[in-house]
N, C-alpha and C positions, 0 to 999 in steps of 0.2 A: 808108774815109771814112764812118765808121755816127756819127761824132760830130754829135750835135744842137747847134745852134750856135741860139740868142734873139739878137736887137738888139732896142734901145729905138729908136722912132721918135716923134714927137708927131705927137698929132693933133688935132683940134680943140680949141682953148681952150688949147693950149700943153699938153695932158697926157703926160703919156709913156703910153706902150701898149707892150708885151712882141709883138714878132713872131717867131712860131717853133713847131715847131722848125725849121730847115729844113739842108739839110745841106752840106758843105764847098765842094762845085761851086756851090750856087745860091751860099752865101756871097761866094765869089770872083766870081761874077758881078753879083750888085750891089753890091760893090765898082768892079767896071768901068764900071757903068752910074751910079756917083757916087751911090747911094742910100746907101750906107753910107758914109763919110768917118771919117779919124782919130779924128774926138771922140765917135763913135755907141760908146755902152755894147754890151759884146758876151759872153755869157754860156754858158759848156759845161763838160762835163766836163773838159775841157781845161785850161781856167780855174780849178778845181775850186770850181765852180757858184759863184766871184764875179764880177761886174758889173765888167770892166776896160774900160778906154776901147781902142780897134782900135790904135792907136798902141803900145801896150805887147805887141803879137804881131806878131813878129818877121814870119812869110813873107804876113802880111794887107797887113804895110808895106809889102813887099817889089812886092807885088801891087799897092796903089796909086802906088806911085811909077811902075812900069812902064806903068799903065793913064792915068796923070795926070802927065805930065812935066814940065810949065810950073807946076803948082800950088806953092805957099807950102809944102806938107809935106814935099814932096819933097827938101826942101833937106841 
């Protein structure tokens, strides 16, 4: 799990801000904690370093539907 994983978050004034790096465990866990959601921009090697919205990686889905079961994404 040495993969560096960024989200875009806004912060004040509607800007987006780059948070990161932080790694696959914290990722998943704010996932859980709803700071991250489907349309939060998410960026790593993984990705190979483009800007894809959480929705388009597959076991981060997998992780919100399981963490968020009544949500609209989940469907």
């Amino acid at each position: 799990m040495s993969s560096g994983w960024y989200y875009m978050c806004t912060g004040w004034l509607r800007k987006g801000r780059r948070v990161g790096p932080i790694s696959e465990a914290d990722l998943l866990l704010r996932i859980d904690q709803g700071k991250i959601v489907p349309e939060t921009l998410l960026q790593s090697m993984k990705t190979k370093g483009k800007w894809v919205p959480m929705s388009s990686i597959g076991p981060a889905m997998n992780r919100w539907k399981k963490s968020h079961p009544g949500s609209e994404e989940s469907a």
